[in-house]
C-alpha positions in Angstrom: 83.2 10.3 -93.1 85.4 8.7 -90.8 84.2 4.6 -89.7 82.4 5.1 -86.0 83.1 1.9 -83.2 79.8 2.1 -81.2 80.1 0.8 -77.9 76.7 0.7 -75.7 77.1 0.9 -72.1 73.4 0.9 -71.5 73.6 1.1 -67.9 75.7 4.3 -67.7 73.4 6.0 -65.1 74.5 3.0 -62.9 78.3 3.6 -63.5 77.5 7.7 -62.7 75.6 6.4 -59.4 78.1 4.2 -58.7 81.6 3.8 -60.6 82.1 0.8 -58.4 78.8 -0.7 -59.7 79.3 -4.2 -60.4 77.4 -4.9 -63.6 74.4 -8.1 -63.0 73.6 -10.2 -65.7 70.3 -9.2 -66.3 72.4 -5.2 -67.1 75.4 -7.4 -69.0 72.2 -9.2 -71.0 70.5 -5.6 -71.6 74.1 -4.5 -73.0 74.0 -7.5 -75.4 70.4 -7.1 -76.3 70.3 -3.3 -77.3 73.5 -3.3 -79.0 71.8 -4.0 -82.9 70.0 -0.2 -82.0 73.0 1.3 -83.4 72.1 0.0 -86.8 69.5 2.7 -87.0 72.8 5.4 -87.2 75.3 3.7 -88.4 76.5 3.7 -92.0 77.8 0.8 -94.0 81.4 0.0 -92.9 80.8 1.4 -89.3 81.5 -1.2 -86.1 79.5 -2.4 -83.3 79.9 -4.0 -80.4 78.1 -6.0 -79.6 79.0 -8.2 -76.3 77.7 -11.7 -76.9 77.7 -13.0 -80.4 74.8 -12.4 -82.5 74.3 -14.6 -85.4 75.5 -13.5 -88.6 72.2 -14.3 -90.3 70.1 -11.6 -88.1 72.5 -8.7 -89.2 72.3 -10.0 -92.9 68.4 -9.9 -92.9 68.7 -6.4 -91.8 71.2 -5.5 -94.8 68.3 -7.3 -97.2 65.8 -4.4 -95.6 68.4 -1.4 -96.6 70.0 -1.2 -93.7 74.0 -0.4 -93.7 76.4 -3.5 -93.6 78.4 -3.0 -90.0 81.0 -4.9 -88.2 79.9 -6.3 -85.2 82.6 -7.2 -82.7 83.0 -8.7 -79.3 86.5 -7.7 -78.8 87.3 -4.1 -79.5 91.0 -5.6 -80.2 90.1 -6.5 -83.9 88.5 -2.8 -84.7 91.2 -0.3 -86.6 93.1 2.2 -84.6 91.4 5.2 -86.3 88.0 4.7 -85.8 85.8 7.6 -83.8 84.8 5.9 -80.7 80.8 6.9 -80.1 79.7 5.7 -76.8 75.8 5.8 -75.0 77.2 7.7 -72.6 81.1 9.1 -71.2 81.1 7.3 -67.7 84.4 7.7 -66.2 85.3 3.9 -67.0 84.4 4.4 -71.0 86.5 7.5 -71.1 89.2 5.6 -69.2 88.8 2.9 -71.6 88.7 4.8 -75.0 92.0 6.5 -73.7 93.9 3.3 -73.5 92.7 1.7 -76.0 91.8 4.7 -79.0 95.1 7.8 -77.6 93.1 10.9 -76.5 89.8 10.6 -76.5 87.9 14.2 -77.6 84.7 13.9 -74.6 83.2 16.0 -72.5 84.5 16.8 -69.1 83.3 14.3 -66.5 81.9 17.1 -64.6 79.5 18.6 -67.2 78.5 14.6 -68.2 77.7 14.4 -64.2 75.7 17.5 -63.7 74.0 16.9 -67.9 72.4 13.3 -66.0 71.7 14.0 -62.4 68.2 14.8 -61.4 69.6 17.9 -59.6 70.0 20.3 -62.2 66.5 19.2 -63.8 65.3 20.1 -60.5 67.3 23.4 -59.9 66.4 24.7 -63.7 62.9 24.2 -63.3 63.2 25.2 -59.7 64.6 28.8 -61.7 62.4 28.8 -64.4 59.1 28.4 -62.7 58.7 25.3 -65.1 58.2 22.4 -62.6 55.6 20.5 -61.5 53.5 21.9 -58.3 54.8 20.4 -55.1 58.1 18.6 -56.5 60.8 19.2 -54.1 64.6 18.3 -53.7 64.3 16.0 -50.6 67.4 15.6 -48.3 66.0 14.0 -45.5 62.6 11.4 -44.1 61.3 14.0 -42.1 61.3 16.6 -45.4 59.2 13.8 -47.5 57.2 13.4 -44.9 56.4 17.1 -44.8 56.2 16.7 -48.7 53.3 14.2 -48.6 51.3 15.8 -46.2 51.6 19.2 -48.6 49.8 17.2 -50.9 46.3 18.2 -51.5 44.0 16.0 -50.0 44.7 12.5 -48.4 45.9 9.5 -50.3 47.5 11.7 -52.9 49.5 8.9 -55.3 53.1 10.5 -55.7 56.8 9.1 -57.2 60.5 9.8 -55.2 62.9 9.6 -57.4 66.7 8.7 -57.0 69.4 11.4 -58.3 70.4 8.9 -61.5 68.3 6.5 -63.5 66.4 5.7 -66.7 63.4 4.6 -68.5 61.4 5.1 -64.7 64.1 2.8 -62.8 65.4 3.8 -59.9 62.2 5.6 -58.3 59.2 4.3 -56.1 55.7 5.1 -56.5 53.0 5.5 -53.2 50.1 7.0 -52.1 49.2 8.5 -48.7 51.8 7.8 -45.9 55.2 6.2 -46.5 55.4 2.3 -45.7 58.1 0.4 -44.3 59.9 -0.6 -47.6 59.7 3.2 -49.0 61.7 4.4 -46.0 64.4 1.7 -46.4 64.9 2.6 -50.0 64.7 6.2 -49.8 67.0 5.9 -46.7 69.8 3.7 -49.1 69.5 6.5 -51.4 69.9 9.4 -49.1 72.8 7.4 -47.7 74.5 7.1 -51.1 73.9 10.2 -52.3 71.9 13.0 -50.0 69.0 13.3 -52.2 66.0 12.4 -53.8 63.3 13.8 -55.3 59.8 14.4 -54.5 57.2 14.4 -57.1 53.1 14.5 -57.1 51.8 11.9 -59.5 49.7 13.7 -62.6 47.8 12.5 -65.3 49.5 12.2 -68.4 48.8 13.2 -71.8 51.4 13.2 -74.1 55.2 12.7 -73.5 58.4 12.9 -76.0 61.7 13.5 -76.6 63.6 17.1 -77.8 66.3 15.9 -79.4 69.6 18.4 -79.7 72.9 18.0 -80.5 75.6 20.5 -78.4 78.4 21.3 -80.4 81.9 22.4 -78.2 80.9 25.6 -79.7 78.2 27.2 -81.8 74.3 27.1 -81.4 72.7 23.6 -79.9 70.8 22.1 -83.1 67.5 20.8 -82.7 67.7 16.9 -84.4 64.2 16.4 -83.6 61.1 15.3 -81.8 59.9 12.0 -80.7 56.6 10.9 -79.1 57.2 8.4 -76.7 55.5 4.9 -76.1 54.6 3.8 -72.6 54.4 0.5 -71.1 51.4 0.0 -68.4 54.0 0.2 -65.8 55.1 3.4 -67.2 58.6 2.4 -68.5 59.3 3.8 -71.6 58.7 1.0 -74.3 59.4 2.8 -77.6 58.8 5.6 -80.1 56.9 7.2 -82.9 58.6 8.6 -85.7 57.3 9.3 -89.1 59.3 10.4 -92.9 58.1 13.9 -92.1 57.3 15.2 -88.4 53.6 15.7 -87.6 51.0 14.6 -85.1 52.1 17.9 -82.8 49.1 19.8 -83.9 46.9 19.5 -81.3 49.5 20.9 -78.7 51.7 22.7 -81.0 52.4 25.8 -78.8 53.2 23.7 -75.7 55.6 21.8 -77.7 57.4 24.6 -79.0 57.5 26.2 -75.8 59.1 22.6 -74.6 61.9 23.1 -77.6 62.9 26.3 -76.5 63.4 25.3 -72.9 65.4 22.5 -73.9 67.7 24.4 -75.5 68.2 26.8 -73.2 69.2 23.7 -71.0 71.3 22.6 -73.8 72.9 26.2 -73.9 73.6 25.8 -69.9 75.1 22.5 -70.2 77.3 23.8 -72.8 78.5 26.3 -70.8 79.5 24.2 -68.4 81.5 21.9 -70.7 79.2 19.4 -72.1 79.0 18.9 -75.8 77.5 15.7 -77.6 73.7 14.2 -77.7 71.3 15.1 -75.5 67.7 14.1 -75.1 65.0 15.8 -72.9 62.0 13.8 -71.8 59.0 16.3 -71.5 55.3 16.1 -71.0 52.1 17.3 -71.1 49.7 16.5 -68.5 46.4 17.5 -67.0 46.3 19.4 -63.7 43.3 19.2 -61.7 41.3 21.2 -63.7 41.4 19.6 -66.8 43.4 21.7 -68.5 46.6 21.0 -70.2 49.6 21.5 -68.8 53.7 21.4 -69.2 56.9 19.9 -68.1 59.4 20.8 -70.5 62.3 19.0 -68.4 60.9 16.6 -67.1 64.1 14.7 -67.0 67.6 15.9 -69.2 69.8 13.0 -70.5 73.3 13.6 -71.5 74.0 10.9 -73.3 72.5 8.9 -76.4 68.7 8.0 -76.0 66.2 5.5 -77.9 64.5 8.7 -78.5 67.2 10.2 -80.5 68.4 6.5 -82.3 65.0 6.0 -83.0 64.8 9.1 -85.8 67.7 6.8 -87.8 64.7 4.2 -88.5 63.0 6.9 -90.7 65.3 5.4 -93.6 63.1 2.7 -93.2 60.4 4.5 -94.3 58.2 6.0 -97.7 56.8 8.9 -98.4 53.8 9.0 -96.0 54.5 6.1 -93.8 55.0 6.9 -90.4 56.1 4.3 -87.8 56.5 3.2 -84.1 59.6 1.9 -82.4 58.4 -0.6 -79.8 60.7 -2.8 -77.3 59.6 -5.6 -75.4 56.2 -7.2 -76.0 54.0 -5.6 -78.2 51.0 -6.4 -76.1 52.4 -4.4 -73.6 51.6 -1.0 -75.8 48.7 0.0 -77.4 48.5 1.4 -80.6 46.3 3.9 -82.0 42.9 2.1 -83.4 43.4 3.9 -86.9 47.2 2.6 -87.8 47.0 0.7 -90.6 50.2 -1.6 -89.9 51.7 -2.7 -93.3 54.5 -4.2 -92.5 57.4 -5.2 -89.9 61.3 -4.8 -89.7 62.6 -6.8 -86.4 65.1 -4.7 -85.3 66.7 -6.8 -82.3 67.6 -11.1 -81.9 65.1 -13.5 -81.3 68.3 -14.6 -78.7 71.8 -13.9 -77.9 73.9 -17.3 -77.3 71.1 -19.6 -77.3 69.3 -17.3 -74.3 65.7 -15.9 -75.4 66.1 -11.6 -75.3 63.9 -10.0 -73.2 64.0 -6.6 -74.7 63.3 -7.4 -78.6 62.8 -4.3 -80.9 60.7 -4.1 -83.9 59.6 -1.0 -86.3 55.7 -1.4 -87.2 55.6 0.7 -90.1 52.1 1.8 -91.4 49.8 5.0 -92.0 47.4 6.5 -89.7 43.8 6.3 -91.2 41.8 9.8 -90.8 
């Protein structure tokens, strides 16, 4: 197989909100921080780039636990000529870059990767498919949320406007009852920049994961796999479950078939449209106001690379039986289930990057679940 360079622009729903976007350093440390996650894919002679040196001794413990030996770079200058260049995502800079620097670049058209991200089509599809949540609305203008809210059953409703791009719940605002002063001004910067957001009730959620497909140019969209998701308390995603064999859908096993087939029927859309590449959709089951299950099956369509679909490379990691969660960030922040039976740990990201402490560390807690 030919070597891979794999470049991750982690904030590349910044770059599709704004290609003028100037990157801060808390994005430029993210970049740095998440850039070891490719080790979970790659394959022994592969590169990485990785931003800010990482000490050679972190990527040789990792080669000790099985993992492949990779090149990690900071300049893309000392990586081969023909190497595939895989990045998170094909922002109009990155294919811009992987022109000049790697000849023609084989990548989606910027179009489909646009339409593949935004929260539009999500909307529209679900909109079409009689798939969406009760209530959630493309909003255009104050006086439309407004009207929104007030549809809400009952006062004091909690609900969530999110902007057209973002990630990992950034880029959205959650209230209850009325708007307040600072939900107007940043719904108003959004609508101002872009002409939309999007109107959502907030519902009680039971389980969420990730279909992951791959789109080839042409030919049937693969399913890759499925992966429950760990959330923080703030309801950021903060991980993943993954195990040597799939399980743990039992309990909801036709809702989360009828959430593969909607996905690639999406993934058939995009497709058509031009997109080809990963593609990860975020869906959930949650319980309406009877009690009774209920779900989402695109609750939000990525694209691009996600954690989700990296995360399935840690199952080499893993023995027969052992099943194992993904988590980033600190592990107080996400509770386990009471009958894991943690054996042991692989740390997965730096303690620090150039002498700064990393926010965003990653470790695999491998274990069993005790019946």
């Amino acid at each position: 197989m030919k070597p891979r360079l794999f470049f991750g622009n982690f904030e590349f729903e910044h770059r599709l909100a704004d290609p003028t976007h100037q990157l801060s350093a808390k994005l430029k440390q993210l970049n740095a921080e998440l850039a070891p996650a490719w080790l979970a894919i790659a394959e022994d002679g592969d590169w990485i780039w990785t931003p800010s040196p990482i000490d050679p001794e972190f990527f040789h413990k990792l080669r000790s636990a099985g993992l492949p030996q990779v090149n990690p770079v900071t300049s893309l200058s000392e990586v081969p000529y023909d190497v595939e260049f895989v990045p998170w995502g094909w922002s109009a800079e990155v294919r811009e870059f992987a022109e000049r620097f790697r000849g023609n670049a084989i990548s989606p058209t910027e179009s489909a990767v646009k339409i593949g991200n935004s929260r539009a089509t999500s909307e529209e599809l679900e909109r079409n498919w009689g798939v969406g949540l009760p209530h959630a609305r493309r909003i255009e203008s104050l006086v439309e949320l407004k009207n929104a809210i007030s549809s809400l059953p009952g006062s004091g409703c909690r609900w969530v406007v999110k902007a057209e791009f973002g990630m990992s719940a950034r880029e959205r605002i959650l209230g209850h009852g009325s708007l307040k002063v600072a939900d107007e001004n940043w719904i108003k910067r959004r609508l101002d920049a872009h002409g939309v957001v999007f109107f959502e009730p907030w519902v009680e959620r039971m389980e969420e994961l990730g279909v992951q497909i791959e789109v080839p140019a042409t030919g049937e969209p693969q399913l890759v796999g499925l992966t429950p998701m760990l959330v923080d308390n703030r309801g950021q995603y903060a991980g993943s479950w993954f195990a040597y064999h799939d399980s743990r859908f039992d309990g909801h096993r036709a809702l989360w078939q009828q959430a593969t087939e909607a996905g690639l029927r999406a993934a058939r859309y995009l497709q058509s449209i031009g997109y080809f590449g990963p593609l990860g959709i975020d869906a959930m089951i949650y319980r309406d106001a009877q009690g009774s299950p209920r779900l989402r099956p695109l609750q939000d369509i990525n694209a691009r690379w996600t954690m989700g679909r990296v995360s399935l490379g840690w199952r080499r990691l893993l023995e027969p039986g052992d099943e194992a969660y993904w988590q980033h960030g600190p592990r107080d922040e996400v509770t386990l289930p009471a009958n894991f039976d943690l054996s042991r740990t692989v740390t997965t990201g730096p303690e620090q990057i150039a002498g700064i402490p990393c926010l965003h560390r990653s470790q695999v807690l491998i274990g069993r679940t005790n019946v």
